[in-house]
Backbone as ProteinMPNN parsed JSONL, in Angstrom:
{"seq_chain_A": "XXXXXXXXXXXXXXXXXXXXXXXXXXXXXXXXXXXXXXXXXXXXXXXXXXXXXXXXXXXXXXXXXXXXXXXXXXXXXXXXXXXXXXXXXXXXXXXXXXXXXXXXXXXXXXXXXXXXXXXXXXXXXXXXXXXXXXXXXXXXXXXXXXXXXXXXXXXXXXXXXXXXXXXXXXXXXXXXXXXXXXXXXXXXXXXXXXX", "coords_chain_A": {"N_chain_A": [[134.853, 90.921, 96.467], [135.346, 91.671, 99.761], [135.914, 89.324, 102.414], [135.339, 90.642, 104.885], [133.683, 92.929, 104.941], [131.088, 91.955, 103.228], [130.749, 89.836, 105.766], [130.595, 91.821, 107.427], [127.639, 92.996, 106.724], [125.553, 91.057, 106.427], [125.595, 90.426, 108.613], [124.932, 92.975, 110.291], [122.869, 94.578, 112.267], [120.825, 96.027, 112.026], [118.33, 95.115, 110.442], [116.887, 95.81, 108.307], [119.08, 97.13, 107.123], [120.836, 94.961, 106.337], [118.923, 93.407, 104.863], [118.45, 95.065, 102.938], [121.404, 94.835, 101.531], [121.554, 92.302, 101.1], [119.484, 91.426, 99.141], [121.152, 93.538, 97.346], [122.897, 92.023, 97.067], [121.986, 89.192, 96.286], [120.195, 89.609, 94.002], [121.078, 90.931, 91.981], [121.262, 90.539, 89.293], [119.233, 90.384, 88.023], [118.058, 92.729, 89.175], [119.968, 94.652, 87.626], [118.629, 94.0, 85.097], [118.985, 91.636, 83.467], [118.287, 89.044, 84.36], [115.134, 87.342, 84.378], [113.902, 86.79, 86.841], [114.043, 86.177, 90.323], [115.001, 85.052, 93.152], [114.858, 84.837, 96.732], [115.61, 83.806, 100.393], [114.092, 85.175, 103.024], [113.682, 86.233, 106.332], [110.625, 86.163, 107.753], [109.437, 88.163, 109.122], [110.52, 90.565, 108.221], [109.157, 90.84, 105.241], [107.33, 92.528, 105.325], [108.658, 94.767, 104.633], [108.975, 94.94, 102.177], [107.156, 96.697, 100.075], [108.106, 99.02, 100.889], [110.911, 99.11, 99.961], [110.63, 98.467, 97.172], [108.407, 99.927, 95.891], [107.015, 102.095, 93.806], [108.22, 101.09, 91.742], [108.465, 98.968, 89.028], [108.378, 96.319, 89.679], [107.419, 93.544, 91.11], [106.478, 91.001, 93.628], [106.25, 87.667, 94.856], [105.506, 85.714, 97.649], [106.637, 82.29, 98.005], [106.858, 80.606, 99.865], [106.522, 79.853, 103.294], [108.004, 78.909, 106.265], [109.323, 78.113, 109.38], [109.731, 81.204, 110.303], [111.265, 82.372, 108.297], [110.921, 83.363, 104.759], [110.761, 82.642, 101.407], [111.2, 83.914, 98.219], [109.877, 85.541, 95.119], [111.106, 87.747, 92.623], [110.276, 89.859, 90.164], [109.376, 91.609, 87.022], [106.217, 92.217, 85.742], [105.618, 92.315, 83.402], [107.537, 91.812, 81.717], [108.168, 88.977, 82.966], [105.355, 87.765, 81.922], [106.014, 87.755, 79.363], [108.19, 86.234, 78.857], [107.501, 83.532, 79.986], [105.677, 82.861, 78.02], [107.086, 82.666, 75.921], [107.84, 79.732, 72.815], [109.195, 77.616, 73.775], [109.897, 77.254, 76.905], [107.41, 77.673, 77.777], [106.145, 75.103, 76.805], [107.601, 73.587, 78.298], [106.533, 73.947, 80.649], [104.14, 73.677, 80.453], [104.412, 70.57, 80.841], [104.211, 70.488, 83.309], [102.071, 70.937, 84.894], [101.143, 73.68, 84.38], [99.676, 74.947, 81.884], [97.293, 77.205, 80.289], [97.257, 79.036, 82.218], [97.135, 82.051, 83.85], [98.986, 84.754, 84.95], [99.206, 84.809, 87.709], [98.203, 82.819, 88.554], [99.74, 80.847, 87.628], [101.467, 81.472, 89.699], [100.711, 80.685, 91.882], [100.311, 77.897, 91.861], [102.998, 77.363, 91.249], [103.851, 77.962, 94.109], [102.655, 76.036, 95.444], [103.558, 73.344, 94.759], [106.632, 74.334, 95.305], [105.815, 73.621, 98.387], [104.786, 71.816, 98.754], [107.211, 70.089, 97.813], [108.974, 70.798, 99.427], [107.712, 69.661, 101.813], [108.372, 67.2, 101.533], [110.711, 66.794, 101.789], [112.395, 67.042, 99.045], [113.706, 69.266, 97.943], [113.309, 71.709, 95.594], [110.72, 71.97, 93.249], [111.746, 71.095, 90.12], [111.033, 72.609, 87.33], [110.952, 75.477, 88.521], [113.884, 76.27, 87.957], [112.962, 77.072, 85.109], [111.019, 79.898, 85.701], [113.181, 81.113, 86.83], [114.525, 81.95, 84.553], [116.024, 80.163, 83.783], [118.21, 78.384, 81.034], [115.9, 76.399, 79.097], [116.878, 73.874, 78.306], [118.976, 72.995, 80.283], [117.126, 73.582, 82.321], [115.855, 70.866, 81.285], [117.826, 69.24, 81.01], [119.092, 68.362, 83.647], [116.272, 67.72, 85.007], [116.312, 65.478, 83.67], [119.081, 64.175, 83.981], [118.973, 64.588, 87.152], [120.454, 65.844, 88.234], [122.728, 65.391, 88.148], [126.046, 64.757, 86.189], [126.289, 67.634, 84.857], [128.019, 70.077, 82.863], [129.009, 72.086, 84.095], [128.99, 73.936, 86.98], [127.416, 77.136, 88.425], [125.832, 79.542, 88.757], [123.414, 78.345, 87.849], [123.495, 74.728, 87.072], [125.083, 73.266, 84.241], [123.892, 72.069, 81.356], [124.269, 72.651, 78.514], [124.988, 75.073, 76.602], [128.019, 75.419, 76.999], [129.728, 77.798, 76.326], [128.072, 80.547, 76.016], [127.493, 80.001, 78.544], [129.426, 80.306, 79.979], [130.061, 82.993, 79.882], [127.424, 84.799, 80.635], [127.332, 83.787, 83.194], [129.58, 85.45, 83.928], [128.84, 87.986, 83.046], [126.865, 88.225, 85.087], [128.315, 88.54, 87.564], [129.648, 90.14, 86.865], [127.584, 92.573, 87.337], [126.668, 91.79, 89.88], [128.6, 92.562, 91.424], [128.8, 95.55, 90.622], [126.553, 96.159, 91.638], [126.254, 95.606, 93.871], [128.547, 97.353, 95.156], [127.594, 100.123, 94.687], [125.194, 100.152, 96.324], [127.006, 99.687, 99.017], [127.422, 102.291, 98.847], [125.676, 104.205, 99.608], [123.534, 103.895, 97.9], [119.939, 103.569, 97.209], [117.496, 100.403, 96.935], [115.792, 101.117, 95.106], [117.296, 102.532, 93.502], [119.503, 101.582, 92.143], [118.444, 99.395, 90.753], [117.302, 98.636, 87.631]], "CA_chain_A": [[134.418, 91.669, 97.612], [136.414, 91.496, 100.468], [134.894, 88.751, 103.433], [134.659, 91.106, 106.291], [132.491, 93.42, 103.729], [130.339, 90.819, 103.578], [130.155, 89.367, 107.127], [129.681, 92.887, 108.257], [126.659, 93.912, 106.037], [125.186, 89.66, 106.203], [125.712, 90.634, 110.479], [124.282, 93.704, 110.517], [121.986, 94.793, 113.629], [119.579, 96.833, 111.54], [117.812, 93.936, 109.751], [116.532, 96.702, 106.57], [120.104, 97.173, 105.609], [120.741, 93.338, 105.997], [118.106, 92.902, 103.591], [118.981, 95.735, 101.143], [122.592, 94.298, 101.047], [121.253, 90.745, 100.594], [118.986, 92.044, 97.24], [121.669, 93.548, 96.343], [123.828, 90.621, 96.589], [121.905, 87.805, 95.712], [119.272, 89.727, 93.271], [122.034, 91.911, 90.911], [121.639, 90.616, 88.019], [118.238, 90.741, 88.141], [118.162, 94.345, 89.434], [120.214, 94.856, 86.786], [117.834, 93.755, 84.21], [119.697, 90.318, 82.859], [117.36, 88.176, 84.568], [113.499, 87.918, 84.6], [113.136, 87.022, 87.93], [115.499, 85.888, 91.193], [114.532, 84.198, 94.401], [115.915, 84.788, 98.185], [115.445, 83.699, 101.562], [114.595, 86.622, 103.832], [112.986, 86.769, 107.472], [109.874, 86.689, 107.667], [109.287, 89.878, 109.863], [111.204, 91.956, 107.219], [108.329, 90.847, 104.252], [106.292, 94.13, 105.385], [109.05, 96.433, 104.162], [109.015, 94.916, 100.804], [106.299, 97.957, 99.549], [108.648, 100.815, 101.058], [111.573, 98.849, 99.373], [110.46, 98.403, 96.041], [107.435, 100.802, 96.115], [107.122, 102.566, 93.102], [108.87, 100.358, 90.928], [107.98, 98.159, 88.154], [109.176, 95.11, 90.765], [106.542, 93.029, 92.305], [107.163, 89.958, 94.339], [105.257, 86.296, 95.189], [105.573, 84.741, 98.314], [106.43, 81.238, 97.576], [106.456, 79.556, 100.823], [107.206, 79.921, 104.401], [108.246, 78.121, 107.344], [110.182, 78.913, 110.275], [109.915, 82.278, 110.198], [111.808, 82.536, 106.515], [110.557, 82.986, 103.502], [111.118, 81.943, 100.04], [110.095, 85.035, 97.961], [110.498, 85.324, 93.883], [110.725, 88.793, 92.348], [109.726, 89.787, 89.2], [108.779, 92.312, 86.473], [104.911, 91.438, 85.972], [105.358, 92.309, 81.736], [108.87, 90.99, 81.393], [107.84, 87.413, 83.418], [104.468, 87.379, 81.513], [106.812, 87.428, 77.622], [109.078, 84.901, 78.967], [107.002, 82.225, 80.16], [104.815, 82.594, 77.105], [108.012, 81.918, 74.786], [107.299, 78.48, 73.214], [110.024, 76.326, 74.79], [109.494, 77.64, 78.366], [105.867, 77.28, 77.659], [106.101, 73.858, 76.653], [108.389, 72.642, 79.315], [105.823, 74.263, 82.042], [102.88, 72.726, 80.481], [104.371, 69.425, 81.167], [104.165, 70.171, 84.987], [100.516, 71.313, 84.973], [100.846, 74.981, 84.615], [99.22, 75.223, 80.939], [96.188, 77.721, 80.174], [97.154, 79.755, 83.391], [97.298, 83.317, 84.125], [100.566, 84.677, 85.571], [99.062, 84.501, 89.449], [97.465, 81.163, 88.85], [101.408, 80.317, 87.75], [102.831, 81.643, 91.035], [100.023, 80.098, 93.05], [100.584, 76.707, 91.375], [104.467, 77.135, 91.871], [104.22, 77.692, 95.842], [101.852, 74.962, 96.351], [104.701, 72.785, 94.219], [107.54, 74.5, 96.473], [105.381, 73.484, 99.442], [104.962, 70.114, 98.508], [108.41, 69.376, 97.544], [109.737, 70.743, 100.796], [107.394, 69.045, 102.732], [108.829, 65.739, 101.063], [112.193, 66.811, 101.51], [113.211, 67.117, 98.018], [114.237, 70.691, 97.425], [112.514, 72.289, 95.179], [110.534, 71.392, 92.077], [112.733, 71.385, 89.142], [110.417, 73.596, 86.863], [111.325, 76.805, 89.208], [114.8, 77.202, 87.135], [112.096, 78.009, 83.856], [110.386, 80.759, 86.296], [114.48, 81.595, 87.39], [115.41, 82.129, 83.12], [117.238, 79.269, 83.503], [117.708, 77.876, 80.085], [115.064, 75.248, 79.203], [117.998, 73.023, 77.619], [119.678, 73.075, 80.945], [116.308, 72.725, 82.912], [115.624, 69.657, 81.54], [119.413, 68.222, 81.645], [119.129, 68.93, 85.187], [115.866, 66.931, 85.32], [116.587, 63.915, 83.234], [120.508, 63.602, 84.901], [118.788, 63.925, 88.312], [121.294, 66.695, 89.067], [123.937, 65.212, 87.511], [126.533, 65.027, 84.783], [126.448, 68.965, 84.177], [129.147, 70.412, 81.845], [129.914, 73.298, 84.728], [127.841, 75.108, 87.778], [128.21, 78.446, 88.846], [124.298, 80.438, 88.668], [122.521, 76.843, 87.431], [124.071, 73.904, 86.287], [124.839, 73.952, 82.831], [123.632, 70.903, 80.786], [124.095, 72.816, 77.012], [126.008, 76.015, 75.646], [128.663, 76.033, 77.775], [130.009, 78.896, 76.224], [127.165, 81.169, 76.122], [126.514, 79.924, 80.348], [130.428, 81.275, 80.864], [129.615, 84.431, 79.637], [126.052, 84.916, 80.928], [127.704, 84.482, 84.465], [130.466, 86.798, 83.87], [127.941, 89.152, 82.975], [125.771, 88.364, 86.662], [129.113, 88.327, 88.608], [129.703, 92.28, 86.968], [126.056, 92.988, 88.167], [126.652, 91.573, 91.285], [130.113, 93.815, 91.714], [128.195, 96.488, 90.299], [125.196, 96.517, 92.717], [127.324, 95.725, 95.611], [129.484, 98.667, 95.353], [126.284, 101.041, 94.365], [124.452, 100.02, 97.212], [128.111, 100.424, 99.524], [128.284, 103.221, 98.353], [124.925, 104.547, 99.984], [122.384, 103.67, 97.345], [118.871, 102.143, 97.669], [117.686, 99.362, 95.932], [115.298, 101.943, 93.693], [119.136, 103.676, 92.664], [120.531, 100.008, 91.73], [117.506, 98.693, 89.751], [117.528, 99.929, 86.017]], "C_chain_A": [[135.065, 91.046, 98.856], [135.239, 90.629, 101.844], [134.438, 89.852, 104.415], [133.426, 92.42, 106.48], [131.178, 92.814, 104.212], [129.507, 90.082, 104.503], [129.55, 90.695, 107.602], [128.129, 93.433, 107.696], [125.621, 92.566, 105.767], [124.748, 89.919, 108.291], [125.057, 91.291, 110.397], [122.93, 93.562, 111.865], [120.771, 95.107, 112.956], [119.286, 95.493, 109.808], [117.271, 95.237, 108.338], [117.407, 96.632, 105.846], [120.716, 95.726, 105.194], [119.933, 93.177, 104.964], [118.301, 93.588, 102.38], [120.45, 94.628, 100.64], [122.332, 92.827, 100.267], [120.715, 90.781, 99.188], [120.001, 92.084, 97.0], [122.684, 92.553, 95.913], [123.602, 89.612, 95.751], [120.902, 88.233, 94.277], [119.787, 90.678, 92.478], [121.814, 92.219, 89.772], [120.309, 90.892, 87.644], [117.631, 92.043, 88.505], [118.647, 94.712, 87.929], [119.456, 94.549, 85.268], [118.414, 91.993, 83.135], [119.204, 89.364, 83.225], [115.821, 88.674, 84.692], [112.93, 87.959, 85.605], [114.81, 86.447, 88.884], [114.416, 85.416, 92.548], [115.621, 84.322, 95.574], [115.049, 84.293, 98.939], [115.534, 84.683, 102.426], [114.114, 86.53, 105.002], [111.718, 87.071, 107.413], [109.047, 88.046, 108.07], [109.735, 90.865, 108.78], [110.414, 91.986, 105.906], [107.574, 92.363, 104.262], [107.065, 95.406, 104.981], [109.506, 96.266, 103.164], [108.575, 96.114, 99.859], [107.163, 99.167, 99.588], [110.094, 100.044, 100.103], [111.835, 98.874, 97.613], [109.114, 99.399, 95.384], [107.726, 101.663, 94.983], [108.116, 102.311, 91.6], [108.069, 99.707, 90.309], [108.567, 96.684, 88.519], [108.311, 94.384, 91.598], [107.119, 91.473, 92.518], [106.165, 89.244, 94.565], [106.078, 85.478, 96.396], [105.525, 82.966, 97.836], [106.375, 79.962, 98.732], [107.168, 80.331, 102.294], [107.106, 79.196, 105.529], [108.83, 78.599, 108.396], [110.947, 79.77, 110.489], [110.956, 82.602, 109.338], [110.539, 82.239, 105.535], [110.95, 82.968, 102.237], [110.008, 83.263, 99.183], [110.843, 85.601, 96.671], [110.102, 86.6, 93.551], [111.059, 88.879, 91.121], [109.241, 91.182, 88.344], [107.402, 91.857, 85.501], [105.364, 91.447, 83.9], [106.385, 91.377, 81.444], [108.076, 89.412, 81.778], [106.675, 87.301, 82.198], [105.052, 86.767, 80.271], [107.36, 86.587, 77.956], [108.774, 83.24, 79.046], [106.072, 81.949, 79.023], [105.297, 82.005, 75.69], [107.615, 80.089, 74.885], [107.754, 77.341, 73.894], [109.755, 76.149, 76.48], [107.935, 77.065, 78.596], [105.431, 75.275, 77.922], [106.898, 73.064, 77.994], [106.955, 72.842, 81.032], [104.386, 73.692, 82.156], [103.122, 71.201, 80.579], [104.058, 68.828, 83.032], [102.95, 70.61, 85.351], [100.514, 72.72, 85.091], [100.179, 75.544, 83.236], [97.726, 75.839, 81.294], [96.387, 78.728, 81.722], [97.343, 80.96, 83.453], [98.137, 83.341, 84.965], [100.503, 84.519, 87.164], [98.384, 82.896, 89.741], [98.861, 80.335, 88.509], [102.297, 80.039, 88.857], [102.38, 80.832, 92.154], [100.293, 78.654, 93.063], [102.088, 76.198, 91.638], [104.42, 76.733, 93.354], [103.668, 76.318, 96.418], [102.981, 73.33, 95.782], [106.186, 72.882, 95.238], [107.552, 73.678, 97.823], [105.374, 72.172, 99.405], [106.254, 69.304, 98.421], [109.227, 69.494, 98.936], [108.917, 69.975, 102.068], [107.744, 66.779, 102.988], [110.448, 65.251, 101.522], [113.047, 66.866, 100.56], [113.819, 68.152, 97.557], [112.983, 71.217, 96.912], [112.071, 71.855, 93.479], [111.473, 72.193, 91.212], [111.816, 72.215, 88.176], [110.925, 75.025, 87.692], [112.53, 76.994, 88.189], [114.048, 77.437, 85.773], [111.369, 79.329, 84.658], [111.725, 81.566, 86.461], [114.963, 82.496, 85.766], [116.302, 81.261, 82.92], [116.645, 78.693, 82.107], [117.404, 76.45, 79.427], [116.027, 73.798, 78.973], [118.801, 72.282, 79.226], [118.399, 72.279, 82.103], [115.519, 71.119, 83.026], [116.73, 68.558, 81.629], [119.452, 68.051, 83.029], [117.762, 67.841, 85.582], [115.917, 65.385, 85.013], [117.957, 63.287, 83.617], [120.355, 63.592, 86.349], [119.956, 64.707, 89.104], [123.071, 66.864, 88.629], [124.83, 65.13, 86.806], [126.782, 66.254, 83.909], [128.113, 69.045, 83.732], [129.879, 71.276, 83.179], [128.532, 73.938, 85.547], [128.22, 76.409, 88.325], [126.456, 78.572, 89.006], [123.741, 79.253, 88.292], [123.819, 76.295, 87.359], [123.809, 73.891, 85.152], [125.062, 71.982, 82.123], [124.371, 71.492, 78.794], [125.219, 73.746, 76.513], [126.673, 76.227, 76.69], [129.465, 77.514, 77.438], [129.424, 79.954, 76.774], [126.746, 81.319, 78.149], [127.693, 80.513, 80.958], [130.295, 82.783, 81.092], [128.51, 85.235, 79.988], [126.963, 84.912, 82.329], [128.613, 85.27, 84.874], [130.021, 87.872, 83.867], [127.246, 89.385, 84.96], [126.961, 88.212, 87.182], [129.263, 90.171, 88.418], [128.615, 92.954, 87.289], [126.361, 92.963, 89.274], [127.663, 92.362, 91.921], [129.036, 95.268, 91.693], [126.962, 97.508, 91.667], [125.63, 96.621, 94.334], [127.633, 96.983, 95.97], [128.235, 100.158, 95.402], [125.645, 101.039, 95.751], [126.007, 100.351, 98.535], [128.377, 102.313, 99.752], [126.786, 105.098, 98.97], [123.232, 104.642, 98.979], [121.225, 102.917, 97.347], [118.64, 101.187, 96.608], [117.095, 100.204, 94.551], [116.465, 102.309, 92.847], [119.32, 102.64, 91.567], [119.084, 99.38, 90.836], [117.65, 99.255, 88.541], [115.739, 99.288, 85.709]], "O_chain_A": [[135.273, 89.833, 98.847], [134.142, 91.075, 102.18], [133.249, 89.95, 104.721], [132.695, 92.774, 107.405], [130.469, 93.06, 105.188], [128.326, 89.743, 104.424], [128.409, 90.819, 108.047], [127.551, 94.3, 108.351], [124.772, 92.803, 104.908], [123.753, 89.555, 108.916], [123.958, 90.738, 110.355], [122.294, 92.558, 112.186], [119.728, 94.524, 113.254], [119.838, 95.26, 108.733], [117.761, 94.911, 107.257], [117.384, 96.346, 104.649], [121.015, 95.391, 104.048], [120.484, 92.676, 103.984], [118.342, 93.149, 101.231], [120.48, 93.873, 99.669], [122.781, 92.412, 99.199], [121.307, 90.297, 98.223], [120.461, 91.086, 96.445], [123.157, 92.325, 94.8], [124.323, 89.135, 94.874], [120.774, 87.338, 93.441], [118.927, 91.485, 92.124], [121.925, 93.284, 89.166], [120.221, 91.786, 86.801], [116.554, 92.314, 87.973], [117.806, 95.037, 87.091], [120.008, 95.071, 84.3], [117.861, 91.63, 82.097], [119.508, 88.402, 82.519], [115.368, 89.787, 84.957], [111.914, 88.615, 85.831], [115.978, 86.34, 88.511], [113.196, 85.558, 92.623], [116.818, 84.045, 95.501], [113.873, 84.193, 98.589], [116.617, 85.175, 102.743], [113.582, 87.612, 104.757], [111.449, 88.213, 107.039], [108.252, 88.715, 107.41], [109.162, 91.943, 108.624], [110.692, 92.955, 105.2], [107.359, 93.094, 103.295], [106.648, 96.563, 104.924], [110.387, 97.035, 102.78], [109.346, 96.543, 99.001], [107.145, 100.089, 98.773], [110.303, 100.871, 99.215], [112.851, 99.183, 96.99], [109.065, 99.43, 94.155], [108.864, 102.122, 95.075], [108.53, 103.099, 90.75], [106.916, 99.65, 90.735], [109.154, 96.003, 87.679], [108.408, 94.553, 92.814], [107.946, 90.897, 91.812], [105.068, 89.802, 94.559], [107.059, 84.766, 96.183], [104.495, 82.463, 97.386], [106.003, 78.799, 98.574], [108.088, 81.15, 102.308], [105.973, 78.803, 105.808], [108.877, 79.828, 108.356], [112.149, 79.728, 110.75], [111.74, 83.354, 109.917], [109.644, 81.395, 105.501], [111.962, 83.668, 102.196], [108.813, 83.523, 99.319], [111.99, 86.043, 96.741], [108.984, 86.947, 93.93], [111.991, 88.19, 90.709], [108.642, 91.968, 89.077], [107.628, 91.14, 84.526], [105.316, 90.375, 83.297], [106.152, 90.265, 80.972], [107.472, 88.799, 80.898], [107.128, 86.607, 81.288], [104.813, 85.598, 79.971], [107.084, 85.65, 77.207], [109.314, 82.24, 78.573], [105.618, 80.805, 78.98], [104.721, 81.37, 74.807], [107.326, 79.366, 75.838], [107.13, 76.417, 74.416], [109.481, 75.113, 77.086], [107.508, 76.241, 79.404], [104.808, 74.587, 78.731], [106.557, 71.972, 78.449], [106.698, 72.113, 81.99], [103.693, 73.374, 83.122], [102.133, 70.486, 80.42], [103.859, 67.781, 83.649], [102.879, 70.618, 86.58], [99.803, 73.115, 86.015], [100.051, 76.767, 83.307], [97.011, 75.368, 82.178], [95.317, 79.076, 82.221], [98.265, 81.065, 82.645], [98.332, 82.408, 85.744], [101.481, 84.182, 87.832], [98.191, 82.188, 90.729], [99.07, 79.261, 89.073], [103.186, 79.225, 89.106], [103.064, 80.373, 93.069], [100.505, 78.114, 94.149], [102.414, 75.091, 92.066], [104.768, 75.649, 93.823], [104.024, 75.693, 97.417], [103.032, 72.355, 96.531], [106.73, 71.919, 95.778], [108.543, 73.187, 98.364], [106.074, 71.492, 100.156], [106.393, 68.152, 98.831], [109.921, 68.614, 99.445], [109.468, 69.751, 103.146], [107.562, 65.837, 103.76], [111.073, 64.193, 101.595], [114.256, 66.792, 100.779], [114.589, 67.937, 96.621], [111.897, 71.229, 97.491], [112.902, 71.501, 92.643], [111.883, 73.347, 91.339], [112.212, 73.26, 88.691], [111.468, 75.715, 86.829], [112.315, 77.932, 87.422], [114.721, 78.237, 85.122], [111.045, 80.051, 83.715], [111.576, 82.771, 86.259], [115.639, 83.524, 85.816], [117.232, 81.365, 82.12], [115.462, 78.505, 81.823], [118.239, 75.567, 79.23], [115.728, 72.755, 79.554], [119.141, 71.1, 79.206], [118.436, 71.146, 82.583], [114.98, 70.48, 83.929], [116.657, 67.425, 82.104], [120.273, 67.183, 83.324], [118.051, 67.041, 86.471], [115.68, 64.419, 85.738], [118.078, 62.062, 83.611], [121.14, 62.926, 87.024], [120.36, 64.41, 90.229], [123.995, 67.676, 88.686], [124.395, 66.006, 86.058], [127.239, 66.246, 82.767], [129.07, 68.365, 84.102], [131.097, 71.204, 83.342], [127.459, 74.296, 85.06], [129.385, 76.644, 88.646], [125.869, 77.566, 89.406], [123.098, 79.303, 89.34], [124.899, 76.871, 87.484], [122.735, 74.289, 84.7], [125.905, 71.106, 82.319], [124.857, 70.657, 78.031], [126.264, 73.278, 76.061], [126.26, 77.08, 77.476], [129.755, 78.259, 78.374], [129.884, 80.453, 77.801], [126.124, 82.162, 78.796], [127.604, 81.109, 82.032], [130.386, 83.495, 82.092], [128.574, 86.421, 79.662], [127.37, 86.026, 82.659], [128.6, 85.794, 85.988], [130.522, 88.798, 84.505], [127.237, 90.36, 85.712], [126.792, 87.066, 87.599], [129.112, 91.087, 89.226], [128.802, 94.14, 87.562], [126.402, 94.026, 89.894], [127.438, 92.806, 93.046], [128.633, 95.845, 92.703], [126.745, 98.61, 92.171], [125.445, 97.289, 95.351], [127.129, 97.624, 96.892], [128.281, 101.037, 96.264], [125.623, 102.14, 96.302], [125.939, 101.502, 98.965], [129.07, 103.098, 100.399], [126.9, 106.315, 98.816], [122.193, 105.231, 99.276], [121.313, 101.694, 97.466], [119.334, 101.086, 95.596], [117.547, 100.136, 93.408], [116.462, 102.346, 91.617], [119.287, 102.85, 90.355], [119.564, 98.569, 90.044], [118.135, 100.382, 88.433], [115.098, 99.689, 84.738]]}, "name": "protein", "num_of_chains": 1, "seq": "XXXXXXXXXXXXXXXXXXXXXXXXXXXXXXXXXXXXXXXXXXXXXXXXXXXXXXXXXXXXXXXXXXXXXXXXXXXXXXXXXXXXXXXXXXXXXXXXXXXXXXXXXXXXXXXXXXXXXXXXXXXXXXXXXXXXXXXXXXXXXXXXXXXXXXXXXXXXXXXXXXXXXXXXXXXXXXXXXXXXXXXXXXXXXXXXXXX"}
């Protein structure tokens, strides 16, 4: 996609289509159905036109933290997320961080207050979030026991395990992300561009 694409539709005056473009940028593959969930940074003022955005969709969203006037805001298909985190590896990795026996809003509530904590420390963000992201568990915990470091290759995560399988997985979310781009370019809303 060509930069001035980009800058112009990242610039934008009219903060709605700034934010469609941004979904569709940063939340593609996930639109596209290849992830379970996705996470942006958006304005907080522009949270209230989440409902007319996604409104009638099978697409709900969790505030996960906010601060100076941004927020941190993870979106989600409530059935899809529920099967994923219930798989047993995911499971197991999330009950090591205290999220065992929880219901999927006592998950998200437990995340932000985790988010909130970690950024109030300065550390980023708790490492559990790439199991909420689909990142795969193999990877999430290479990622915590190297401390960030030593990955095979980063692109969409760092990749601790199948590097094969993690080239091809972001080849796939880079043709989403083309995909949704151009769709949405092209005068489509985000309802069009979701499958």
């Amino acid at each position: 996609m060509p930069k001035e694409v980009l800058s112009y539709y990242l610039k934008n005056r009219n903060q709605r289509v700034r934010l469609g473009f941004q979904i569709a940028l940063q939340c593609a593959p996930f639109l596209k159905g290849l992830k379970v969930s996705c996470v942006i940074t958006m304005d907080e003022e522009l949270c209230g036109t989440l409902p007319e955005l996604f409104g009638g969709m099978n697409i709900s969203w969790h505030m996960l933290s906010v601060s100076d006037g941004k927020c941190l805001v993870l979106f989600y298909r409530p059935g899809q997320m529920e099967r994923y985190l219930s798989g047993a590896e995911v499971h197991s990795l999330l009950r090591e961080y205290g999220y065992g026996g929880m219901e999927l809003n006592e998950m998200f509530v437990r995340l932000s207050e985790r988010v909130r904590d970690c950024s109030g420390k300065r550390m980023g963000f708790p490492h559990e979030i790439g199991a909420f992201l689909g990142y795969p568990v193999e990877d999430v915990r290479g990622f915590i026991e190297n401390e960030g470091r030593k990955y095979l290759m980063i692109g969409y995560w760092k990749v601790y395990s199948d590097l094969a399988w993690a080239r091809m997985t972001f080849k796939e979310y880079d043709r989403a992300k083309n995909c949704a781009v151009n769709e949405f370019l092209t005068g489509k809303s985000i309802r069009e561009i979701a499958l």
